[in-house]
MISEVO-668436 format. One line per 2 residues: for each residue x, y, z of N, C-alpha, C, O. Coordinates in Angstrom, 2 decimals. Layout:
REM residues N
X,Y,Z,X,Y,Z,X,Y,Z,X,Y,Z; ...
This chain:
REM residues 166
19.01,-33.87,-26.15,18.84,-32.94,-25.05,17.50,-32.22,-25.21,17.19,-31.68,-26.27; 16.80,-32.23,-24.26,15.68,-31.61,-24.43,15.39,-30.11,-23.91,16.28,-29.85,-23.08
14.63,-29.15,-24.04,15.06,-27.91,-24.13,14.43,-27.67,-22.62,14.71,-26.52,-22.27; 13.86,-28.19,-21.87,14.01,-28.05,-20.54,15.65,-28.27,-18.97,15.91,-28.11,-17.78
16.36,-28.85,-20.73,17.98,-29.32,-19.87,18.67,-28.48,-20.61,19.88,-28.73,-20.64; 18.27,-27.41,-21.31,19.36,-26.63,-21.59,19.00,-25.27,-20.35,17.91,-24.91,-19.90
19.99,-24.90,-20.16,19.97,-24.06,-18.68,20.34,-22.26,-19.69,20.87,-22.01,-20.77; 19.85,-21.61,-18.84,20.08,-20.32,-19.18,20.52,-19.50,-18.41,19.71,-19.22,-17.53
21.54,-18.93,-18.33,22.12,-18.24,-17.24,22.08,-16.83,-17.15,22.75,-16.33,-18.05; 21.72,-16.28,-16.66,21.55,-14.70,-16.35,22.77,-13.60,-16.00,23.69,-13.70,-15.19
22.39,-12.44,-17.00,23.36,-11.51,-16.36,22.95,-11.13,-14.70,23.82,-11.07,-13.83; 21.53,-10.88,-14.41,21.44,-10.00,-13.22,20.22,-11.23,-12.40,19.95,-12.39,-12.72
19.83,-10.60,-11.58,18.97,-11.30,-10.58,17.67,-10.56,-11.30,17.79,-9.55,-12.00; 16.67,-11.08,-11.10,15.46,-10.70,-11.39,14.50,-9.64,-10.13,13.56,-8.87,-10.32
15.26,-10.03,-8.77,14.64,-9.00,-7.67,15.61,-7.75,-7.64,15.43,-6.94,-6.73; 16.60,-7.51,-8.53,17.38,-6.50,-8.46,16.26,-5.98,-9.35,15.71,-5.38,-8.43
15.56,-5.75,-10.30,14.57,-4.85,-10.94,13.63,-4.27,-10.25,13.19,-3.13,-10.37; 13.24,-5.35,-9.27,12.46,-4.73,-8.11,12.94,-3.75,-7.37,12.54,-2.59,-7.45
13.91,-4.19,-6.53,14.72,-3.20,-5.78,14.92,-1.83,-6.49,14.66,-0.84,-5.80; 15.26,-1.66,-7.53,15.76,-0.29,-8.16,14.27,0.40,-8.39,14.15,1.57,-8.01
12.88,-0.42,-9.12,12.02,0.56,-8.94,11.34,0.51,-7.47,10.28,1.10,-7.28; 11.81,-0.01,-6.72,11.18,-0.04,-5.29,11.82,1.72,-5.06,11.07,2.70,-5.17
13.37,1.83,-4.71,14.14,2.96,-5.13,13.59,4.26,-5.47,13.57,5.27,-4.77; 13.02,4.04,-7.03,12.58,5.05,-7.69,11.30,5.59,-7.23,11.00,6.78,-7.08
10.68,4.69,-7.07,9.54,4.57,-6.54,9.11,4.92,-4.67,8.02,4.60,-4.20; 10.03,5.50,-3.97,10.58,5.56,-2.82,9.47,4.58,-1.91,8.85,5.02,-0.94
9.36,3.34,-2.36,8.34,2.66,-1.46,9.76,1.56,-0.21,10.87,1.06,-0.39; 8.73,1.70,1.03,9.28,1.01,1.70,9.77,-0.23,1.57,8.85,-0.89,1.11
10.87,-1.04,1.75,11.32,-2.29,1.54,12.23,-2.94,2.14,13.09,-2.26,2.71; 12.34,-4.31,2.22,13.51,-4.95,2.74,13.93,-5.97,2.20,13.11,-6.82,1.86
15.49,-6.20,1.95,15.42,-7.28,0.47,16.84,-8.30,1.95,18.03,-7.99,2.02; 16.30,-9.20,2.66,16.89,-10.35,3.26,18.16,-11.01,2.89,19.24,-11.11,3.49
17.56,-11.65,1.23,18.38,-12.08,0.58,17.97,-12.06,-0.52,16.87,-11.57,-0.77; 19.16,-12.87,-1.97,19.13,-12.49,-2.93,17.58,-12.32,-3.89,17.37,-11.52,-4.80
16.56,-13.45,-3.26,15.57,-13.97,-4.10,14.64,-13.65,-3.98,13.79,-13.90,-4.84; 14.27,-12.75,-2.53,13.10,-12.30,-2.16,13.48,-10.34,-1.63,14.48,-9.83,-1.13
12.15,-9.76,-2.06,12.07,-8.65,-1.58,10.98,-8.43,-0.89,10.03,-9.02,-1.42; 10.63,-7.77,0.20,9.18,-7.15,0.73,9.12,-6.09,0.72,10.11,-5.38,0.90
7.68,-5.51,0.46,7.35,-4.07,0.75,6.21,-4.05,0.99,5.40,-4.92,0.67; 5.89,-2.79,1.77,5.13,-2.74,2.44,4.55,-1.34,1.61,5.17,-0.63,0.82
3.47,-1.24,1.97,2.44,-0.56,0.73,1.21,0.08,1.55,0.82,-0.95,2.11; 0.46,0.94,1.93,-0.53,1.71,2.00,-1.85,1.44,1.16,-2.05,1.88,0.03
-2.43,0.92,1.63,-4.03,1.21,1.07,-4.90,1.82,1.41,-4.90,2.23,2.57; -6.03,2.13,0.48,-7.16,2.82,1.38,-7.72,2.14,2.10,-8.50,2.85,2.73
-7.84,0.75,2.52,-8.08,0.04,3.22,-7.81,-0.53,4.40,-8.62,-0.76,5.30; -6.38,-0.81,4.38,-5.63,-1.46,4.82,-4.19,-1.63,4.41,-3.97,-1.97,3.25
-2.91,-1.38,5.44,-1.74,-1.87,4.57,-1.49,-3.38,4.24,-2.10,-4.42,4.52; -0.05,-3.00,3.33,-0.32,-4.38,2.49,1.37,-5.01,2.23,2.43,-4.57,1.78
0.87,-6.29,2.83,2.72,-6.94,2.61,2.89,-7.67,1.64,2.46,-8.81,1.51; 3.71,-6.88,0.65,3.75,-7.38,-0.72,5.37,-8.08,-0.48,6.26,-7.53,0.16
5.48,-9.52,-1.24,6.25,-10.16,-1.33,6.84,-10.79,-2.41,6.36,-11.91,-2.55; 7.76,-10.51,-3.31,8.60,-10.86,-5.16,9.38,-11.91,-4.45,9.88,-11.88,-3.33
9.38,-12.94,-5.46,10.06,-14.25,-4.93,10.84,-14.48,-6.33,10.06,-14.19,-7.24; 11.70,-14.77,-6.67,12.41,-15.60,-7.58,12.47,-16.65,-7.42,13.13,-16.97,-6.43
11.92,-17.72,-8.19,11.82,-18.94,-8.27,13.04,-19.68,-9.40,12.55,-20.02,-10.48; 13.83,-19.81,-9.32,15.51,-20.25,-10.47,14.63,-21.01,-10.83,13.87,-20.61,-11.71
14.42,-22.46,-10.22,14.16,-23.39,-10.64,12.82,-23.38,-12.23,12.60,-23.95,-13.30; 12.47,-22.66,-11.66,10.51,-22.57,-12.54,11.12,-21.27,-13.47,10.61,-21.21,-14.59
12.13,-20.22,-13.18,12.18,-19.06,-14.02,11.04,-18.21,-13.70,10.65,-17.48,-14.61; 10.42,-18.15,-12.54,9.54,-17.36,-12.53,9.42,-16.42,-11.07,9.82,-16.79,-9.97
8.78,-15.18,-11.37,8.77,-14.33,-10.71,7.27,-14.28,-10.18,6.25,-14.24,-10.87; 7.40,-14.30,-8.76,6.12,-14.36,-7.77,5.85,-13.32,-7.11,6.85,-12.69,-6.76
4.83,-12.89,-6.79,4.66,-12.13,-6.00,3.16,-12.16,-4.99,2.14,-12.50,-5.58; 3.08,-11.92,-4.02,2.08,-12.36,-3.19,1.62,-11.32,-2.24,2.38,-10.78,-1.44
0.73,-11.14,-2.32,0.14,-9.54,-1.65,-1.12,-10.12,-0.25,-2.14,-10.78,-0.48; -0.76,-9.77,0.80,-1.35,-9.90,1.99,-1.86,-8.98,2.62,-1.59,-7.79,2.49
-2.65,-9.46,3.37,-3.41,-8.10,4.03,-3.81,-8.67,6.11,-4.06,-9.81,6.53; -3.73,-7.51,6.82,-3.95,-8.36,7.61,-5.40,-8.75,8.20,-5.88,-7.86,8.89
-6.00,-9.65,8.08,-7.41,-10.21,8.01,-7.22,-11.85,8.35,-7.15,-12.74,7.50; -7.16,-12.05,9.93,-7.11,-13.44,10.15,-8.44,-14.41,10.39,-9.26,-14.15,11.26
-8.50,-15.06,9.89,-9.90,-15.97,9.42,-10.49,-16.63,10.17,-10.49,-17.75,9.66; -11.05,-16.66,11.16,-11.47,-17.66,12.20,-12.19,-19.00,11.80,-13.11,-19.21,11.00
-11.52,-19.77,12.55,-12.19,-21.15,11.54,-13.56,-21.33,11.66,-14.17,-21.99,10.82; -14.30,-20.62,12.94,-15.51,-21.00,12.27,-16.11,-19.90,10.82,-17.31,-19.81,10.56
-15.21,-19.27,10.16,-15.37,-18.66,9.05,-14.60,-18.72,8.33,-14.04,-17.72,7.87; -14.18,-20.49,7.86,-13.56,-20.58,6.79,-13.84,-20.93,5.61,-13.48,-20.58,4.49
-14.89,-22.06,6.25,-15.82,-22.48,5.00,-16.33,-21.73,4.02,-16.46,-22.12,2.86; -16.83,-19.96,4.70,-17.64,-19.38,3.85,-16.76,-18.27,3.20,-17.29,-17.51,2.39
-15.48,-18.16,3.49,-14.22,-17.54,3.28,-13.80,-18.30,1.82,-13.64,-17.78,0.72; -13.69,-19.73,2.21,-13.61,-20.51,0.67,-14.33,-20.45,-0.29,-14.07,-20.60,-1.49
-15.50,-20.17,0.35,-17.15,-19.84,-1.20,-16.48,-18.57,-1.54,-16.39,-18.44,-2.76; -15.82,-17.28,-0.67,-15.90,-16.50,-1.46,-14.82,-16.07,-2.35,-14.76,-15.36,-3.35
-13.67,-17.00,-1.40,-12.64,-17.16,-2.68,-12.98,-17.24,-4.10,-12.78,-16.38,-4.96; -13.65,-18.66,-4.27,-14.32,-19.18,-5.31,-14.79,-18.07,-6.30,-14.31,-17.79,-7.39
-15.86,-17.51,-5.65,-16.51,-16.52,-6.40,-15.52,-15.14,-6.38,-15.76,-14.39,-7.33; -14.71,-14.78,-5.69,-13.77,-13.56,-6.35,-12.98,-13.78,-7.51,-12.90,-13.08,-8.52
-12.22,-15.14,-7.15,-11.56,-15.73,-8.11,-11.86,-15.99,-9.67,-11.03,-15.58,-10.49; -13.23,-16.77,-10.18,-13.28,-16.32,-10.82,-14.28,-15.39,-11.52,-15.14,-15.86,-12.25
-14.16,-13.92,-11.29,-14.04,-12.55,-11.34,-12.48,-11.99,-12.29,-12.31,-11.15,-13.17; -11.51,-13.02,-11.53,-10.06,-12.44,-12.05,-9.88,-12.59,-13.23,-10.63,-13.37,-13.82
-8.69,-11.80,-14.06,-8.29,-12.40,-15.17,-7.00,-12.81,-14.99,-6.55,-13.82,-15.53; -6.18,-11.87,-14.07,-4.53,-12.62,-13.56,-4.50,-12.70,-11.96,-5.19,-12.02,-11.20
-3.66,-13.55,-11.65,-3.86,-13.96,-10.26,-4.72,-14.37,-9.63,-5.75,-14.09,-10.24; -4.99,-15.00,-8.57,-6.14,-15.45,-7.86,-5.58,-15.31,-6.26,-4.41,-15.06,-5.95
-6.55,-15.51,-5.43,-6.73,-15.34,-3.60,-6.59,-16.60,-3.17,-6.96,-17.35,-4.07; -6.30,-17.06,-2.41,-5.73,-18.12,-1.40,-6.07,-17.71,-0.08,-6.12,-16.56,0.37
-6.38,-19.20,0.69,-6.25,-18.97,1.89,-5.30,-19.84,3.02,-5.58,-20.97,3.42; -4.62,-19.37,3.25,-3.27,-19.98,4.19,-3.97,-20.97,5.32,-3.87,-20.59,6.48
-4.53,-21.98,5.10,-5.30,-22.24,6.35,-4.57,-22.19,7.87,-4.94,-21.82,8.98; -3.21,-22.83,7.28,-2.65,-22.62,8.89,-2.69,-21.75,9.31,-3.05,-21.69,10.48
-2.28,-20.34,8.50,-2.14,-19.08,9.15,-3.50,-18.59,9.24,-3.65,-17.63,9.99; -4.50,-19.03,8.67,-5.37,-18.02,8.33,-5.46,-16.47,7.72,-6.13,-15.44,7.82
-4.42,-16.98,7.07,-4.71,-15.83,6.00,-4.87,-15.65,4.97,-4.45,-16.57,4.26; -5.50,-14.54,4.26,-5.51,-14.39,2.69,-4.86,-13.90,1.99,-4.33,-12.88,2.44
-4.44,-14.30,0.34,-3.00,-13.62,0.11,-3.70,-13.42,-1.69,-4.70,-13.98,-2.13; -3.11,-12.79,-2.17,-3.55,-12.82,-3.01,-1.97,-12.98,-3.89,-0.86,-12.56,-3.55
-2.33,-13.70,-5.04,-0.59,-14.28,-5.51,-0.73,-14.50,-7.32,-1.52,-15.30,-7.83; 0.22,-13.60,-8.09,0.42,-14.21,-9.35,1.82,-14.57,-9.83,2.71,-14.23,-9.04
2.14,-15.08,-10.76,3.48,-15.53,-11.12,3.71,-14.67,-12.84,2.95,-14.25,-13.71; 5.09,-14.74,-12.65,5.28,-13.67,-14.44,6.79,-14.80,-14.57,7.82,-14.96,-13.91
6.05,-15.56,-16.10,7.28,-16.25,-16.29,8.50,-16.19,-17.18,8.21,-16.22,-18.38; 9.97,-16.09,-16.87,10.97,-15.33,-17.49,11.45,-16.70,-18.10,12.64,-16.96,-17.91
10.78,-17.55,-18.75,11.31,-18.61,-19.29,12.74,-18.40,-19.96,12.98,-17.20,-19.90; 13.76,-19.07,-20.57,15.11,-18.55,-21.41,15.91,-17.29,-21.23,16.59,-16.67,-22.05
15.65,-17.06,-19.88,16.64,-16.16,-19.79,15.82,-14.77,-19.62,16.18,-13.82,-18.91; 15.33,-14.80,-19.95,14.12,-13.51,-20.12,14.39,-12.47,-18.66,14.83,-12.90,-17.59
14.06,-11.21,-18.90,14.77,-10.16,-17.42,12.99,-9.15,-17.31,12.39,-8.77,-18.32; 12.63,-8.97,-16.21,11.66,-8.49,-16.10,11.82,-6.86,-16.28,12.94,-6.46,-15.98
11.08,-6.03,-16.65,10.94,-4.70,-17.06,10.86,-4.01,-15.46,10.83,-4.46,-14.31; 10.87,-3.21,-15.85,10.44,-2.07,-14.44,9.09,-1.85,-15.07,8.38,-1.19,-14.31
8.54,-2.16,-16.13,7.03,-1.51,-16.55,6.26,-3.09,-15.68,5.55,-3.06,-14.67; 6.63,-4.17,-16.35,6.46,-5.20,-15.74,6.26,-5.64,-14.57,5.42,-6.53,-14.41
7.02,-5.12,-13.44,7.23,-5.08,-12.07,5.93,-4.17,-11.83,4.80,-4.48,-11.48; 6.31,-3.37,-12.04,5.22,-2.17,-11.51,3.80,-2.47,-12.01,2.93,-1.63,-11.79
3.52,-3.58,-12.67,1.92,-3.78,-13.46,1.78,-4.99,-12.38,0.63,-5.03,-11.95; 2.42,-5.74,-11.97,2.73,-6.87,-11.30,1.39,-6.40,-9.98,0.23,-6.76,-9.76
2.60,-5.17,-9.19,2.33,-5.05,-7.84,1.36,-4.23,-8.41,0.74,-4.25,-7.35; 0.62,-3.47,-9.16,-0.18,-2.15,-8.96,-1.59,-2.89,-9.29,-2.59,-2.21,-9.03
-1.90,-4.59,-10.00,-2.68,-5.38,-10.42,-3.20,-5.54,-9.22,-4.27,-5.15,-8.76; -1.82,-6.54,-8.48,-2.26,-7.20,-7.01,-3.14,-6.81,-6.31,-4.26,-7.26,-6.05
-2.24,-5.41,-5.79,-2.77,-4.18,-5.05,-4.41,-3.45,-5.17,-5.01,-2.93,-4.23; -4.98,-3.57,-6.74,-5.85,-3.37,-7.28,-6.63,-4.07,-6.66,-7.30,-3.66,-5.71
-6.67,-5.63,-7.27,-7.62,-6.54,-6.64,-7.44,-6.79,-5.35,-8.19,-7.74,-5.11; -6.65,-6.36,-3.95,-7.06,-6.54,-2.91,-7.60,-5.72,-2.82,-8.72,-6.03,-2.41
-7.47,-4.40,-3.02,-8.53,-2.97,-2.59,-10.05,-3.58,-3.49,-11.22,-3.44,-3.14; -9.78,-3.90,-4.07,-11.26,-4.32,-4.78,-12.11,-5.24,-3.60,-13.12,-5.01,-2.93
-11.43,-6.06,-3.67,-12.10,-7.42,-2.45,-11.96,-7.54,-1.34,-12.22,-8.59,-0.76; -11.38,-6.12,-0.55,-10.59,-6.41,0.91,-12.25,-6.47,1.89,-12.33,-7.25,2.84
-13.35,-5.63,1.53,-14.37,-5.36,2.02,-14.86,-6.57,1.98,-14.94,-7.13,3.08; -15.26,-7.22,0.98,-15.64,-8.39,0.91,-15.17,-9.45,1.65,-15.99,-10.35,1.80
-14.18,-9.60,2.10,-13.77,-10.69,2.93,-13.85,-10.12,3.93,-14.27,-10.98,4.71; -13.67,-8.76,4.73,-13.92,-8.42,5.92,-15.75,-8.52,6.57,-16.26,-8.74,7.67
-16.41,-8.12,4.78,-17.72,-8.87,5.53,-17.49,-10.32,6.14,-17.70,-10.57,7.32; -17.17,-10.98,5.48,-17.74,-12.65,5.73,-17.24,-12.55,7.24,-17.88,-12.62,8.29
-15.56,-12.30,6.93,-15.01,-12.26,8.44,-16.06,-12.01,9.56,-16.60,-12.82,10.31; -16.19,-10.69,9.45,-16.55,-9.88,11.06,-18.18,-9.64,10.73,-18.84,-9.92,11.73
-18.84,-9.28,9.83,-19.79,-9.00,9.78,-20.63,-10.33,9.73,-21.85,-10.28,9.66; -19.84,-11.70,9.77,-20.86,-12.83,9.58,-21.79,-12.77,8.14,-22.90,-13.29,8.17
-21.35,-12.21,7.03,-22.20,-11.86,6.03,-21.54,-13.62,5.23,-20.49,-14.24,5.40; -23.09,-13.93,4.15,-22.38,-15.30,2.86,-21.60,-14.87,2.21,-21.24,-13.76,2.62
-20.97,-15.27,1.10,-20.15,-15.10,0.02,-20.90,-14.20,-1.11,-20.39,-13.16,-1.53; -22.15,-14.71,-1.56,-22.80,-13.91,-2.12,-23.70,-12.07,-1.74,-24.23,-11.17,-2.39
-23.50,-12.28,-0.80,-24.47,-11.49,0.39,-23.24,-10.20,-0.17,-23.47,-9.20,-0.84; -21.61,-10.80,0.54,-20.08,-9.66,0.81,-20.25,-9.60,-0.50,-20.75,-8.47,-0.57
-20.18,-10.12,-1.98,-19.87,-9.56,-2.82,-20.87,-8.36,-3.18,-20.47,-7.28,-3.61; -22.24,-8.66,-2.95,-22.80,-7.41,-3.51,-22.94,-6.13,-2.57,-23.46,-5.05,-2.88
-22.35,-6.50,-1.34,-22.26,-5.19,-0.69,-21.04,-4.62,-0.83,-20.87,-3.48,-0.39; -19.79,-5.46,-1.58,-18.39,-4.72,-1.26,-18.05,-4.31,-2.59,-17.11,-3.56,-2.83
-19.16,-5.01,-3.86,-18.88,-4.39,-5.17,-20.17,-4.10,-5.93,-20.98,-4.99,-6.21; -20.33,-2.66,-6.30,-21.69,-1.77,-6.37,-20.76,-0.96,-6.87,-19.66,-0.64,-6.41
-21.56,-0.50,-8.33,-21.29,0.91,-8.96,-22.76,1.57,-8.90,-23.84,1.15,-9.30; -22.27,3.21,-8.01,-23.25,4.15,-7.98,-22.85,5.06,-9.73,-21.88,5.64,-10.21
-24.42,4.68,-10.22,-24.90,5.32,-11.39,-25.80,6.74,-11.34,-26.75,6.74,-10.57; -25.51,8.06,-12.22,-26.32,9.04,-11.96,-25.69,10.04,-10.98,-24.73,9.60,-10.34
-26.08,11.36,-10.72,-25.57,12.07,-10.05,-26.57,12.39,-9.00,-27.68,11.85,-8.97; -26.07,13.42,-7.98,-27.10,13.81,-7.09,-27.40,15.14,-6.91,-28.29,15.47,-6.13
C-alpha cells in the first residue's frame, strides 16, 4: 500500500476554521456549502472577493482573491507581461488571468497533507498575504488596463518608495 492510498479522515471540515475566524473577525461572508466560503473584504483600492476552497481530494486549502478589473482583449497580451513580471516579485502565491472572464485573481494553496487542520493564525496569514499583494499590484494592472501603460512602464509607476522627508 502506498502512502498516497492510505486515506485520512478528519474530525472537522477545514472551511469551518474559516467561518469561525470570519465570525471573530466580524468580516462579511457567505458559506453555500460545505467546501467553499466567500468574503468580501474592503480595500484601499478596491473591494475584494475572497474565496477558501477545500480541495478533499489534494488535502488542500485554496484561496483566491479577486478584484473587479475586467481585461479587454485588446489588453491582454500586455496584462500577461505583467503577470509575468509581478509574479515573479512573489514569494507565495501568484496572479492569473481568467481569460474567459477576463479577470485577475490572485490564488495560493496551504497543504493539510495527513490529516493536518488549519490554524486560525494560518487562515488569517492566508487572506491578509493575498490581500497584501493585490493592494500592492491593483494599480499596476489598472495602469495597463485603462491607462494603456507596458508592463514595465505600470510597475514603476504603481511601485515607488518615497525616500527622505519634506
Amino acid at each position: 500500500m502506498s502512502l498516497m492510498e492510505m486515506q485520512e479522515f478528519r474530525d472537522s471540515n477545514p472551511v469551518d476554521v474559516i467561518e469561525q475566524v470570519a465570525v471573530t473577525q466580524d468580516w462579511a461572508f457567505e458559506r453555500c456549502v460545505d467546501d467553499e466560503i466567500a468574503i468580501s473584504v474592503a480595500g484601499a483600492w478596491t473591494d475584494y472577493h475572497v474565496s477558501f476552497s477545500w480541495m478533499e481530494d489534494f488535502e488542500a486549502l485554496h484561496v483566491a482573491c479577486a478584484f473587479d478589473l475586467k481585461v479587454p482583449e485588446a489588453r491582454v497580451g500586455e496584462v500577461t507581461r505583467l503577470l509575468s513580471v509581478v509574479n515573479e516579485q512573489l514569494l507565495f502565491g501568484h496572479f492569473d488571468l481568467w481569460s474567459k472572464e477576463g479577470a485577475i485573481m490572485f490564488r495560493q494553496t496551504l497543504i493539510l497533507a495527513g490529516g493536518l487542520e488549519p490554524t486560525a493564525l494560518q487562515v488569517e496569514t492566508m487572506l491578509n498575504s493575498s490581500l497584501e499583494s493585490c493592494e500592492v499590484y491593483f494599480q499596476a494592472f489598472q495602469f495597463v488596463v485603462w491607462a494603456g501603460m507596458g508592463a514595465e512602464e505600470a510597475m514603476r509607476s504603481a511601485i515607488f518608495e518615497t525616500f527622505g522627508t519634506a
